[in-house]
C-alpha positions, 0 to 999 in steps of 0.5 A: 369178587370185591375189590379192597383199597389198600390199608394204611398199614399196607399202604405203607408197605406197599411204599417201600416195595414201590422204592426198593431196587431189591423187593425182599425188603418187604418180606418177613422170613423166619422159621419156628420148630419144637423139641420132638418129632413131628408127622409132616403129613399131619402139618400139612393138613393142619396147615390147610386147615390154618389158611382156610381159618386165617383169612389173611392167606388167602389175600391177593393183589391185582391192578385196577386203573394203575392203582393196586388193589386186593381180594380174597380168595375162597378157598386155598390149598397146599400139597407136597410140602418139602421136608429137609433134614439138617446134620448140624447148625451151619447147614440150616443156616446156610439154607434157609439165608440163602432161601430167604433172598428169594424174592416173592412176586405178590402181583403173581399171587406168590404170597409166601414160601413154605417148607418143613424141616428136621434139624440135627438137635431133633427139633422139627417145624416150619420154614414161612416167608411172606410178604409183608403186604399181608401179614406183620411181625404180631400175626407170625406169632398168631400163625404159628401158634395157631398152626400148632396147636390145630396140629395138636388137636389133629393128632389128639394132644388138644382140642382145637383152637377157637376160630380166629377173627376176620382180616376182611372184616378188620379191612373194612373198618380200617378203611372207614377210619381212613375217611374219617374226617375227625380222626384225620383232622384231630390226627393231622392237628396232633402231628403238625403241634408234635413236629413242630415242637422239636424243629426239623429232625435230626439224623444221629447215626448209630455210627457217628456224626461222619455221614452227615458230616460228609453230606454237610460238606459235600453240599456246602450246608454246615446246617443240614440236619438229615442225610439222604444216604442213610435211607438211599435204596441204593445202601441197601446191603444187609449183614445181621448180628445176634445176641442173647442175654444171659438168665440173670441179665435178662431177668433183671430187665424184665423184672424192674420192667414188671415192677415199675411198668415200664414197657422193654421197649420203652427201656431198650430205647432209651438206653440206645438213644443215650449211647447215640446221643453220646456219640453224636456230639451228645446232642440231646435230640433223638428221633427213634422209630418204634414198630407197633401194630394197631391190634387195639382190641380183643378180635384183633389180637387173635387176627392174621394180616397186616396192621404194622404202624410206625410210631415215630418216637421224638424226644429232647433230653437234657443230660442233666435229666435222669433216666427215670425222667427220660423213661417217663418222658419217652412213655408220654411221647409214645402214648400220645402217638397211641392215641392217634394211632389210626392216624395214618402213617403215610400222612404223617411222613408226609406231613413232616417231609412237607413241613421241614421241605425234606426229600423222600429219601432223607432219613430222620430215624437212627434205628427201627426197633420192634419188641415181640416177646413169645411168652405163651408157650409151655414147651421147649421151641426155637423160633429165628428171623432170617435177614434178607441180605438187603435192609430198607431201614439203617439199622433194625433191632428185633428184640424178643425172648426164647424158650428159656425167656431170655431176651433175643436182640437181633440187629440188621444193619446196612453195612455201606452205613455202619459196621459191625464194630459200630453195632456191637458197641451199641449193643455192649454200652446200650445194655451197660446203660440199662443196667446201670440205671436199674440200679440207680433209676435216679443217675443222669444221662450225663453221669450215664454218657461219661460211663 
């Protein structure tokens, strides 16, 4: 049996389980169902199928002198998956929340939590939660997929799918990279010029200065900048909001992002981070963490596991800038991060805590957004992220498209940190933004934040 270190990307992961009082932070619950019925018998077979050509299942953990390392298995099997039927909506909420609290212990090779279901509307599919260590945001899209269509292929409607690449493989190389001394010192070399050029961060919360405030006073600092309740494992109690943008907004967003080449998410941020900045004092300085993944290449866009990375997105806007400056700007900063993205992310944390003298639980970023469009699919399917009742991060914004392409936002917040009047009105005025400067890319943040 070879043993693995850890990656960088699960490293990091690893990091927020070690700090979480509640260890379903770090699991990834969802579920994705088709419109029309399903032979369950056949799932499961193609499911086994799916863990014998996804590698990245058959990963497990284990101690080794105190320190965790990983293994894959040959070989791994499941039998009796339990199917539910749902009469109506509430009920298949209610039931798979309420299963999505559920904590998976990676140490005992509990990995992931399976069932079937068939829902009111007659769509049938697949419950998944499972644990981050081993699969991010982009390999759920390339699971489930791949799922369907090895099912497909069972009952005749295809052929089946091409192989998928190798997780182990990818570890390898990433591990490499992880000593390499010239990415580390030209990484270590760009971060320490980036965070030096913008001071010590910020904390601007999607609720207001009040928080910080407070601290301000309770420890009779007028000049703290960052807040340690924001990110304290203690907050971490979780409530959830979902919103869908209706066909003509959502397609005048992915429009002018097509014709301008802008990426959504680039746009979904700068409209957030204008709101906060003004109700922040309308202090020109943001600090946003954007969630990517590091599949940079053919083999690793078509790869299960685990190859999440943090971009921590800084930026300095004068008011009198216009959003189409503040998009270029934003889009610069972001690609730089790219270019050093094998950089690992724990290094720059802690590079940027050592620098500025901050605690581990001093936060810095106002919110984590993640844009994951399901765009390859030619058939009516309904795909939801379950919230786990407990969040590591403020505020998280899922954003994605449905069936119809309409742009999905889902926001986890934690609520001893901001209400749910205070996510609504990030959500009502960051899209009035967006809107606004489609019309007029050239109108200026201030003109944007007296809106």
């Amino acid at each position: 049996m070879k043993l693995y270190d850890l990656t960088p990307s699960q490293e990091n992961i690893y990091m927020l389980v070690t700090f979480s009082l509640h260890k379903q932070i770090c699991q990834l619950p969802s579920s994705f169902s088709i419109n029309e019925d399903i032979d369950f018998n056949k799932l499961e077979e193609a499911l086994n199928i799916e863990f014998q050509r996804n590698d990245a299942f058959r990963v497990r953990f284990t101690k080794e002198k105190r320190k965790i390392k990983q293994y894959f298995l040959d070989e791994y099997k499941v039998s009796n998956i339990s199917v539910y039927n749902f009469s109506n909506e509430e009920e298949k909420e209610e039931f798979f929340l309420e299963r999505a609290k559920k904590t998976l212990h990676f140490l005992k090779g509990e990995l992931f939590d399976i069932c079937f279901f068939k829902d009111h509307k007659g769509y049938s599919g697949v419950y998944f939660n499972c644990s981050h260590l081993v699969i991010d945001a982009m390999g759920i899209q390339i699971f489930y997929l791949d799922l369907l269509n090895i099912y497909r292929a069972l009952v005749g409607k295809s052929e089946m799918p091409k192989p998928l690449y190798s997780f182990e493989e990818y570890i390898n190389t990433d591990l490499g990279r992880y000593k390499d001394e010239k990415i580390l010192s030209s990484g270590e070399a760009f971060y320490k010029n980036y965070f030096g050029e913008y001071g010590e961060p910020y904390y601007a919360s999607v609720a207001g200065p009040a928080l910080l405030e407070k601290e301000r006073k309770r420890k009779r600092n007028p000049n703290l900048m960052s807040t340690t309740g924001a990110y304290s494992p203690l907050n971490d109690k979780g409530d959830y909001l979902k919103f869908t943008l209706s066909e003509e907004e959502s397609k005048k967003i992915l429009n002018y992002c097509e014709k301008n080449n802008v990426s959504p998410e680039i746009l979904f941020l700068m409209g957030a981070r204008t709101h906060i900045s003004k109700i922040n004092n309308r202090n020109p300085y943001s600090f946003l963490n954007l969630m990517c993944n590091k599949r940079t290449n053919f083999k690793e866009k078509y790869m299960g596991g685990c190859l999440a990375q943090t971009l921590q997105i800084i930026t300095n806007l004068d008011e009198n800038k216009t959003f189409r400056e503040g998009i270029q700007e934003m889009t610069r900063v972001r690609t730089e991060l790219f270019r050093n993205i094998y950089y690992p992310y724990p290094y720059a944390r802690n590079l940027l805590r050592k620098m500025y003298n901050l605690k581990a639980t001093q936060g810095q970023a106002s919110f984590m957004l993640s844009w994951i469009p399901l765009t390859d699919l030619e058939i009516d399917f309904e795909y939801t992220s379950y919230y786990r009742k407990r969040t590591f991060n403020p505020l998280y914004i899922l954003t994605s498209t449905d069936t119809n392409n309409n742009i999905f936002i889902q926001y986890t917040y934690r609520t001893k940190i901001m209400t749910k009047e205070d996510v609504c009105s990030l959500h009502t005025n960051m899209f009035k933004i967006i809107s606004k400067a489609i019309d007029n890319p050239d109108i200026t943040l201030k003109e944007l934040m007296d809106l």
